[in-house]
Gaussian input, Z-matrix of N, CA and C with variables (Angstrom, degrees):
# hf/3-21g

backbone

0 1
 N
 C     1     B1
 C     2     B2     1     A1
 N     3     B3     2     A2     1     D1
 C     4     B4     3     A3     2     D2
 C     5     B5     4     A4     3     D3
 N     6     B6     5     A5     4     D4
 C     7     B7     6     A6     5     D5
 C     8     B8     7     A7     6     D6
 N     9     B9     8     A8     7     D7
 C    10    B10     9     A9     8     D8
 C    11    B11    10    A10     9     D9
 N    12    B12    11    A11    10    D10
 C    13    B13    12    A12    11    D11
 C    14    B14    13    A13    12    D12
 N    15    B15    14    A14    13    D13
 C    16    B16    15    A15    14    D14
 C    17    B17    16    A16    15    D15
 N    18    B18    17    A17    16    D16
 C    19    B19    18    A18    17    D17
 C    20    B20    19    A19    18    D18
 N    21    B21    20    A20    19    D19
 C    22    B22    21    A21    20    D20
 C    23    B23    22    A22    21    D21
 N    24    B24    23    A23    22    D22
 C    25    B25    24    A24    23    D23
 C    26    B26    25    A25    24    D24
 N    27    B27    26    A26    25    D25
 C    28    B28    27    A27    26    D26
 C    29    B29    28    A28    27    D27
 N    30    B30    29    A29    28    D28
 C    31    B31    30    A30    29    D29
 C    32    B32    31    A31    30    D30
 N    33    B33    32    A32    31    D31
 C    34    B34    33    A33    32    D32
 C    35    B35    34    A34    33    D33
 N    36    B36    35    A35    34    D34
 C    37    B37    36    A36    35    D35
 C    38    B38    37    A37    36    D36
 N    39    B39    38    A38    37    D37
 C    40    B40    39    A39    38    D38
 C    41    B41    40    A40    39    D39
 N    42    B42    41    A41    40    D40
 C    43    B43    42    A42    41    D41
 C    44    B44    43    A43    42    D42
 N    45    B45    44    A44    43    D43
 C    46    B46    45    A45    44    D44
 C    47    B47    46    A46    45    D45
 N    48    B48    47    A47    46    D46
 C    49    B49    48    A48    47    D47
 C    50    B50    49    A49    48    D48
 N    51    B51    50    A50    49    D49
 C    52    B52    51    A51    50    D50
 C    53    B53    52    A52    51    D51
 N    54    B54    53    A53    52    D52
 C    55    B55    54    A54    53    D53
 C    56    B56    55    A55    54    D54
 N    57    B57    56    A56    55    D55
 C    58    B58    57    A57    56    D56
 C    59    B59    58    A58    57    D57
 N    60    B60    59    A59    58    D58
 C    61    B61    60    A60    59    D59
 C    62    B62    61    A61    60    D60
 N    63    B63    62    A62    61    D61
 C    64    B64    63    A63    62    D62
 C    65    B65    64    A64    63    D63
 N    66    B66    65    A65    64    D64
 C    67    B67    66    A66    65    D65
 C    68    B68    67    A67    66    D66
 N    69    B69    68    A68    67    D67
 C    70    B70    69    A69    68    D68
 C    71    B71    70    A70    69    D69
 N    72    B72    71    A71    70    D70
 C    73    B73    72    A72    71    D71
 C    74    B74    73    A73    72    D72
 N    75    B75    74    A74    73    D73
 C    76    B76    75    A75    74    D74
 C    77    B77    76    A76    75    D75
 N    78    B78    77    A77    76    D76
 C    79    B79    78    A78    77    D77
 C    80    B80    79    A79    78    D78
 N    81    B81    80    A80    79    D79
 C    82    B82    81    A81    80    D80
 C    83    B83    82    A82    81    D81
 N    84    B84    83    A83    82    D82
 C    85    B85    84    A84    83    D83
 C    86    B86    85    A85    84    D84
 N    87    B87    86    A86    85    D85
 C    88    B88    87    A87    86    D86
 C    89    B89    88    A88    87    D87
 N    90    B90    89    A89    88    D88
 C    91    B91    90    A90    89    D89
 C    92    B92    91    A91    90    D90
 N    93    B93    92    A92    91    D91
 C    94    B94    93    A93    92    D92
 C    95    B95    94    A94    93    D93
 N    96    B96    95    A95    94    D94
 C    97    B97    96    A96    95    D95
 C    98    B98    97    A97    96    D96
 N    99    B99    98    A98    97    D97
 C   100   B100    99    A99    98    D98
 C   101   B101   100   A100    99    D99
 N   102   B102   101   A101   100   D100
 C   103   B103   102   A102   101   D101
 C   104   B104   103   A103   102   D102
 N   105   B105   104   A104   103   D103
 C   106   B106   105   A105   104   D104
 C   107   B107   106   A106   105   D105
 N   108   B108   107   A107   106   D106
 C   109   B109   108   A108   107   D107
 C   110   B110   109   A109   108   D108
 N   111   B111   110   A110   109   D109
 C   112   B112   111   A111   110   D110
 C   113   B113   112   A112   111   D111
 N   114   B114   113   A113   112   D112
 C   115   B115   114   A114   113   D113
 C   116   B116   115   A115   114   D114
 N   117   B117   116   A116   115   D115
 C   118   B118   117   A117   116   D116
 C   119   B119   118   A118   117   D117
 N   120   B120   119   A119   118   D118
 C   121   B121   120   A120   119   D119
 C   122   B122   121   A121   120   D120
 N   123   B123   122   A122   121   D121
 C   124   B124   123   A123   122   D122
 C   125   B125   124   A124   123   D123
 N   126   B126   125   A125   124   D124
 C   127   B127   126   A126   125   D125
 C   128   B128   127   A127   126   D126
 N   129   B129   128   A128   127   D127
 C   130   B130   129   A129   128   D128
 C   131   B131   130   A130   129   D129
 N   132   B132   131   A131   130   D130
 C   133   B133   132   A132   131   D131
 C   134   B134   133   A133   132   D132
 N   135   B135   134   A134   133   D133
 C   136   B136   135   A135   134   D134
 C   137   B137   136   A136   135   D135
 N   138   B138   137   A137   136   D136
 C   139   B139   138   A138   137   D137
 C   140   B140   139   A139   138   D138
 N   141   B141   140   A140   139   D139
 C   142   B142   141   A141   140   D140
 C   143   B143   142   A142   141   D141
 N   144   B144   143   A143   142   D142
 C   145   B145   144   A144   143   D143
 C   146   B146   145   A145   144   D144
 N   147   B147   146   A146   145   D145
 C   148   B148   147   A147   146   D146
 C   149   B149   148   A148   147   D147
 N   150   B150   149   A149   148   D148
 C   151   B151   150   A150   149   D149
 C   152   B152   151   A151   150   D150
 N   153   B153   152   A152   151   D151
 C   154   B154   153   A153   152   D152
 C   155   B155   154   A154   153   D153
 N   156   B156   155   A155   154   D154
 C   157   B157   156   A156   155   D155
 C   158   B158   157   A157   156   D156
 N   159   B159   158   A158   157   D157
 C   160   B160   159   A159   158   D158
 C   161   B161   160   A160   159   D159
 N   162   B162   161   A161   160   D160
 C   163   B163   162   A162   161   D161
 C   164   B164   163   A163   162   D162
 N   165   B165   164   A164   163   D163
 C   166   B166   165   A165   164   D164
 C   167   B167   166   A166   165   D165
 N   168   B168   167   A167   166   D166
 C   169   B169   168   A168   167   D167
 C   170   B170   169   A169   168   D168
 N   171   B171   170   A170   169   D169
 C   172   B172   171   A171   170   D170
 C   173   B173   172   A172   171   D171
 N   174   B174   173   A173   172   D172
 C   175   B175   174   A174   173   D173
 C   176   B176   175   A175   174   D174
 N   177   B177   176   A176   175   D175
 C   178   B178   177   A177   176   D176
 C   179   B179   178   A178   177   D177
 N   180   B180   179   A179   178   D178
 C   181   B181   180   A180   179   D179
 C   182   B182   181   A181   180   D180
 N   183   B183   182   A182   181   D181
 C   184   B184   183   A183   182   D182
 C   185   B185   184   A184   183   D183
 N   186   B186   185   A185   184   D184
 C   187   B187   186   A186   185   D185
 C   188   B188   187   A187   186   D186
 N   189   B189   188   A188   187   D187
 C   190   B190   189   A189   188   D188
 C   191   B191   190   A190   189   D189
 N   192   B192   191   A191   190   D190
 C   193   B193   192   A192   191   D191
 C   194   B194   193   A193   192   D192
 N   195   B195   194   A194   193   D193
 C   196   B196   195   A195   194   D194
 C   197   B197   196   A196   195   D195
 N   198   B198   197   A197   196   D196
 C   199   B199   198   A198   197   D197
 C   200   B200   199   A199   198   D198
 N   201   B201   200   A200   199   D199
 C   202   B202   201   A201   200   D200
 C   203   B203   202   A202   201   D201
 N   204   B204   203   A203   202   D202
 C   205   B205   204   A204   203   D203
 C   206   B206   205   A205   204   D204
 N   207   B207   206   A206   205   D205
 C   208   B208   207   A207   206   D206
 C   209   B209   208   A208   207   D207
 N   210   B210   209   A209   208   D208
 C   211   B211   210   A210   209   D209
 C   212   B212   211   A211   210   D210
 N   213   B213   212   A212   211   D211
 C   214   B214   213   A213   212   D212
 C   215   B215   214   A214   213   D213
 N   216   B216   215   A215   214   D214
 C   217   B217   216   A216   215   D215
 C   218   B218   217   A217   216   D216
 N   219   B219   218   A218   217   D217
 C   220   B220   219   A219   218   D218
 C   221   B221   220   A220   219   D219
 N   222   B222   221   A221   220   D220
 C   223   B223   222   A222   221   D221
 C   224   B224   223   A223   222   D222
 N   225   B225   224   A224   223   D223
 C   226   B226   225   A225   224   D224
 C   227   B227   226   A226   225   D225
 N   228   B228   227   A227   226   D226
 C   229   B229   228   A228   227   D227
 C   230   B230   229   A229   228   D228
 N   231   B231   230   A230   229   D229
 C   232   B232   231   A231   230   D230
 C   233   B233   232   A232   231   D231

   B1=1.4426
   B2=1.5242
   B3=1.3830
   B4=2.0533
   B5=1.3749
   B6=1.1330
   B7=1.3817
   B8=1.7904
   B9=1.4076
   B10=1.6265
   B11=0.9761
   B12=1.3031
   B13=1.3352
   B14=1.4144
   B15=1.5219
   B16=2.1960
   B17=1.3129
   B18=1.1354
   B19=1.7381
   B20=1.1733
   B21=1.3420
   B22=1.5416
   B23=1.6381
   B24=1.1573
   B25=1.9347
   B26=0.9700
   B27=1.4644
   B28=1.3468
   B29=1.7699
   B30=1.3084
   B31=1.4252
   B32=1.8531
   B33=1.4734
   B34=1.5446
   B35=1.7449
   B36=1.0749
   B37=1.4773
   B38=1.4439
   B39=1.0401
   B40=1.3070
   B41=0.8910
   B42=1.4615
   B43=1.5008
   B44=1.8634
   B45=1.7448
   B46=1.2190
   B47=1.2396
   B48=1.6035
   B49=0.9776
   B50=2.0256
   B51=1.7783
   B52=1.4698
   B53=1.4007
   B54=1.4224
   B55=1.4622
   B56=1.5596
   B57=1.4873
   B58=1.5218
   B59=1.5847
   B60=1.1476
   B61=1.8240
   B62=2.2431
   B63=1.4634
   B64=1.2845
   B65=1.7078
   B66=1.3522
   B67=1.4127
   B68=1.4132
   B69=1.6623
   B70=1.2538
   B71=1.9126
   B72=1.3811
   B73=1.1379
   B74=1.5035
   B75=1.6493
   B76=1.2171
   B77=1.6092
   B78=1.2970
   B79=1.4887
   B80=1.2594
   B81=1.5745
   B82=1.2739
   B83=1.7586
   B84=1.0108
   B85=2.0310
   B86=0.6808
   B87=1.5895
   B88=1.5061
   B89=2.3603
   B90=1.4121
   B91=1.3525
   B92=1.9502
   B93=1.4013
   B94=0.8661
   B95=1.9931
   B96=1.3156
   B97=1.4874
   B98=1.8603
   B99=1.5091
   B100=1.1008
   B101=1.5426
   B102=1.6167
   B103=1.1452
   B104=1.8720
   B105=1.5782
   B106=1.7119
   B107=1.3081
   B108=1.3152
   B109=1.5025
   B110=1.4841
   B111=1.2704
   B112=1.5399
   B113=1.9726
   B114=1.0589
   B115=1.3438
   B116=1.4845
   B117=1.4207
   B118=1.3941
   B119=1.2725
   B120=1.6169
   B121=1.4075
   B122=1.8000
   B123=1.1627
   B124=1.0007
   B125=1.5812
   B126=1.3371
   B127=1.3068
   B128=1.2921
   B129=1.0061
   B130=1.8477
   B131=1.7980
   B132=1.8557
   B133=1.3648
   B134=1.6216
   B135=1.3216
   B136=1.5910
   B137=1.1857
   B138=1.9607
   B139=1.8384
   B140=1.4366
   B141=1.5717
   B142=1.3774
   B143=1.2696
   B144=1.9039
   B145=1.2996
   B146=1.3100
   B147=1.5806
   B148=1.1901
   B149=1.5140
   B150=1.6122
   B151=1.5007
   B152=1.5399
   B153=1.4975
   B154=1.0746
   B155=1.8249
   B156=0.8553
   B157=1.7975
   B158=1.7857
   B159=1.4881
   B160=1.6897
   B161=1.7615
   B162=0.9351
   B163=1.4199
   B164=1.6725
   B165=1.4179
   B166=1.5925
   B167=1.4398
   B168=0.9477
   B169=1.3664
   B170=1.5918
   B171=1.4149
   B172=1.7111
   B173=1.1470
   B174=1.3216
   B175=1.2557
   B176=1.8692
   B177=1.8566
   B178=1.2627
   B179=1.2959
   B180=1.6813
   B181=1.4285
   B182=1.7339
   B183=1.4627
   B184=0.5027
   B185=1.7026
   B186=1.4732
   B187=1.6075
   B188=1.6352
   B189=1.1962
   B190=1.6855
   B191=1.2872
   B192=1.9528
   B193=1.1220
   B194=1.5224
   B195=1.7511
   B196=1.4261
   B197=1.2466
   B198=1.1964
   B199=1.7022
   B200=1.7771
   B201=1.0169
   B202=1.4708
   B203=1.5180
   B204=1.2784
   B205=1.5506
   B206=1.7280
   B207=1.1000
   B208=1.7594
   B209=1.9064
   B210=1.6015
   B211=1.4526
   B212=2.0477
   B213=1.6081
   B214=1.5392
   B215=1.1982
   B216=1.4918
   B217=1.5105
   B218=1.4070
   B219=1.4330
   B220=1.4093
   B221=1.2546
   B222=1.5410
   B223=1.7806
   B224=1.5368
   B225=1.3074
   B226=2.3466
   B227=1.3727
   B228=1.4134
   B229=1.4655
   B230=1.2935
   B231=1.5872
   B232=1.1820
   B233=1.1808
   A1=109.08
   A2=99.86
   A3=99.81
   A4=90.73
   A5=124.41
   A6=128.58
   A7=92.36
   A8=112.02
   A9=113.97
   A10=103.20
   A11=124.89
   A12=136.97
   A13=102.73
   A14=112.42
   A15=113.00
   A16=90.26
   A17=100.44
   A18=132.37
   A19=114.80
   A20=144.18
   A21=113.26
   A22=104.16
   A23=119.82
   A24=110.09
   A25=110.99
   A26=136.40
   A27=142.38
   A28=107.22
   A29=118.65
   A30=112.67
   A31=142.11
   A32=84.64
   A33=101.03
   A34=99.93
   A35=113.52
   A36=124.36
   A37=131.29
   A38=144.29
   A39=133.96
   A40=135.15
   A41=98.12
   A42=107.51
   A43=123.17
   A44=103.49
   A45=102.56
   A46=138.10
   A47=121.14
   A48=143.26
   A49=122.25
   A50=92.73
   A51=90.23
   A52=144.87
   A53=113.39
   A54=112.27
   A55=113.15
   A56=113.25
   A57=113.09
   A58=92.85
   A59=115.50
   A60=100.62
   A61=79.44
   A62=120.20
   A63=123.02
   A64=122.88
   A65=103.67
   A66=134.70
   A67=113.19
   A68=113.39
   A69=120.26
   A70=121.67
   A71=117.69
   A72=133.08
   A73=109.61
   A74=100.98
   A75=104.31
   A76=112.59
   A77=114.41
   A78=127.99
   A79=105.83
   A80=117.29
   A81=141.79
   A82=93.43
   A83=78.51
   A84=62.50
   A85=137.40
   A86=136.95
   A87=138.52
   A88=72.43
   A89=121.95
   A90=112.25
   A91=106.51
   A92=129.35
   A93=153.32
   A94=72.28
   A95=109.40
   A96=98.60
   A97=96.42
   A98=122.49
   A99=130.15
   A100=98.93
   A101=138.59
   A102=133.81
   A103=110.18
   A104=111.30
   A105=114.47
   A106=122.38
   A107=107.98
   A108=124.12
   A109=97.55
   A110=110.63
   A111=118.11
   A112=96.39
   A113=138.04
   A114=141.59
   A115=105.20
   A116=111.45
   A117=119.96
   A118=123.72
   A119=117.83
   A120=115.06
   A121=88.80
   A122=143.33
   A123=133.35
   A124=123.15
   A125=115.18
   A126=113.66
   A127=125.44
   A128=131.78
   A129=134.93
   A130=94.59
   A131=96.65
   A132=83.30
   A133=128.29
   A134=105.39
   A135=116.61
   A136=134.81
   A137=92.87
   A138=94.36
   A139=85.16
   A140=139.41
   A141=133.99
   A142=103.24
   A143=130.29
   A144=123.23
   A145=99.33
   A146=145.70
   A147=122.74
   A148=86.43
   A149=130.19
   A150=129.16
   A151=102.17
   A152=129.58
   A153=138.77
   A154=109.64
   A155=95.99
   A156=117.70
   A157=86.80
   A158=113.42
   A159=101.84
   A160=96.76
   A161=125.47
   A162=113.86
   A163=119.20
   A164=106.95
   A165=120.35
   A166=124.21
   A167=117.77
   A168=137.01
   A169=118.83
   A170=114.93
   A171=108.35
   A172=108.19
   A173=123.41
   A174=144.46
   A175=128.04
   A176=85.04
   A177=120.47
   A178=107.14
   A179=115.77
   A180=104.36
   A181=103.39
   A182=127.53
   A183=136.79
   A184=116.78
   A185=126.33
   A186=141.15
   A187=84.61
   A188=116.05
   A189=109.61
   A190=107.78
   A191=125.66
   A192=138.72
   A193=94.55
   A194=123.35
   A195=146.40
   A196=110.95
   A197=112.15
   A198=97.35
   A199=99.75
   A200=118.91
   A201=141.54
   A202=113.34
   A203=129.19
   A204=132.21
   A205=78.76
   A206=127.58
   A207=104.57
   A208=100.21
   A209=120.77
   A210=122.81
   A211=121.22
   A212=86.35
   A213=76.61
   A214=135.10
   A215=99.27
   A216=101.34
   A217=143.87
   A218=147.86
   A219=133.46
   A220=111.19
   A221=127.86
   A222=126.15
   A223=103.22
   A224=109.41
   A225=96.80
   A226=74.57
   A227=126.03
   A228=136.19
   A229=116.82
   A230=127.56
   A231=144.42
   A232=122.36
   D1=147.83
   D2=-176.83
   D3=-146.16
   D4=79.35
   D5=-172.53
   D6=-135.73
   D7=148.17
   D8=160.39
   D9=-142.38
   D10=154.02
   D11=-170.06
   D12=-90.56
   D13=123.39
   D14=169.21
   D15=-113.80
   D16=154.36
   D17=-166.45
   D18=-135.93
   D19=101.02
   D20=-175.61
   D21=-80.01
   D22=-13.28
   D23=170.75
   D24=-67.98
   D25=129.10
   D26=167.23
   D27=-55.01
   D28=-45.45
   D29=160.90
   D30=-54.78
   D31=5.79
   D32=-169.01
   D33=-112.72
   D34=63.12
   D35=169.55
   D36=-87.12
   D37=155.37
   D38=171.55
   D39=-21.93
   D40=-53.24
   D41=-177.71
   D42=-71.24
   D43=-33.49
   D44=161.26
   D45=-69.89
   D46=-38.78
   D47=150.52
   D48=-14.10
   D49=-81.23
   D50=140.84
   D51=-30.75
   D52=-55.14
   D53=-177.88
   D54=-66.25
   D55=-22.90
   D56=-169.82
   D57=-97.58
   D58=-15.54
   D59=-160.80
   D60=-83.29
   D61=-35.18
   D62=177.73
   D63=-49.65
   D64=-32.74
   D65=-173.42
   D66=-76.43
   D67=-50.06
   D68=170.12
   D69=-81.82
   D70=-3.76
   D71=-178.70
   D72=-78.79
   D73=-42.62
   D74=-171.19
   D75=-89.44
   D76=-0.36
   D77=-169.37
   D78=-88.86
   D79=-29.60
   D80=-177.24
   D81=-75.77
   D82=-71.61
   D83=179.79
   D84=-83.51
   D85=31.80
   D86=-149.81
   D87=-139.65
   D88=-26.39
   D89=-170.67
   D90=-82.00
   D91=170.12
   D92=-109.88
   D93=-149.47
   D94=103.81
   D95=-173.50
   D96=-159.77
   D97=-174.55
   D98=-162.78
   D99=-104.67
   D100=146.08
   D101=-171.32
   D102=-38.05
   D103=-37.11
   D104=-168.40
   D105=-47.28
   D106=-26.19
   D107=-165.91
   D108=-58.17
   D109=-47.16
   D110=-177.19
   D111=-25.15
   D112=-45.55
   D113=-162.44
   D114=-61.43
   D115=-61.39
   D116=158.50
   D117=-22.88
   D118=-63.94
   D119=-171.23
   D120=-72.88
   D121=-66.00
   D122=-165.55
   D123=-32.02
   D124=-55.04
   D125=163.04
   D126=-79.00
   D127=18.33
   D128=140.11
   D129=-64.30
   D130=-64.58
   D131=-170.40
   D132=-26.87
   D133=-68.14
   D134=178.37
   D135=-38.11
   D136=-19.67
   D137=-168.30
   D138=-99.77
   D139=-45.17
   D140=173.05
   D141=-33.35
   D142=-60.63
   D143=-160.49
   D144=-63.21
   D145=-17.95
   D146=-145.87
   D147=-107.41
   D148=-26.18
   D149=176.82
   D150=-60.03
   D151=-26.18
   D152=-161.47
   D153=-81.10
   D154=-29.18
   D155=-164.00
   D156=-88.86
   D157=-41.51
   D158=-168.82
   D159=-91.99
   D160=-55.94
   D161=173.22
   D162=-114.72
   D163=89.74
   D164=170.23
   D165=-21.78
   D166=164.34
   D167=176.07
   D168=-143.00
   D169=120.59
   D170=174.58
   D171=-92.74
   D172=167.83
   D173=159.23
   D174=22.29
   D175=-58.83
   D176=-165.85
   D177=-92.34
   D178=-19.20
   D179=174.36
   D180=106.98
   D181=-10.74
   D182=178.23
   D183=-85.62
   D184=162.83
   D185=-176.67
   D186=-99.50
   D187=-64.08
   D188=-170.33
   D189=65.54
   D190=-130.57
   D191=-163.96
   D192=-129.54
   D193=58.23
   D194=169.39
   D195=-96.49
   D196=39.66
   D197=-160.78
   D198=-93.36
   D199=176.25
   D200=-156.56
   D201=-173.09
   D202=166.59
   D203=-145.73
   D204=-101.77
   D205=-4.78
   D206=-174.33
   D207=-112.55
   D208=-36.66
   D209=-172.79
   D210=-29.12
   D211=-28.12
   D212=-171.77
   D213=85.94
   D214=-11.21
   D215=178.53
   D216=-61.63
   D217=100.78
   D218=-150.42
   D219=-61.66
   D220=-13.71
   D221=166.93
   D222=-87.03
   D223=-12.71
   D224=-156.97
   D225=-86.38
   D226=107.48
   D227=112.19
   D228=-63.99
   D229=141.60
   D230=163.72
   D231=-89.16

């Protein structure tokens, strides 16, 4: 995947992005629905993995010093 996410809200960053695309994944499966839905959560999955690939995560859950040319981060210099 070579996709990045643009936002024109400055509050709409990776990292949030993630947390809500996480939020709505689990909302999806926590509802009362027909086996298909399964597709739904799946493609959250994909777009989480692909936020994941531009700004990392260690262990801890943390971004830390993961930075990469797409994260965005105002410290991740390369």
């Amino acid at each position: 995947m070579t996709s990045v996410v643009f936002m024109e809200d400055p509050r709409d960053t990776l990292k949030m992005i993630r947390a809500t695309l996480c939020v709505a994944q689990s909302a999806i499966g926590l509802l009362p629905k027909p086996l298909d839905d399964r597709d739904h959560i799946d493609r959250i999955q994909r777009m989480i993995s692909d936020i994941d690939r531009q700004r990392p995560l260690g262990r801890d859950g943390k971004h830390g010093n993961k930075h990469t040319l797409l994260c965005a981060c105002e410290d991740g210099q390369l």
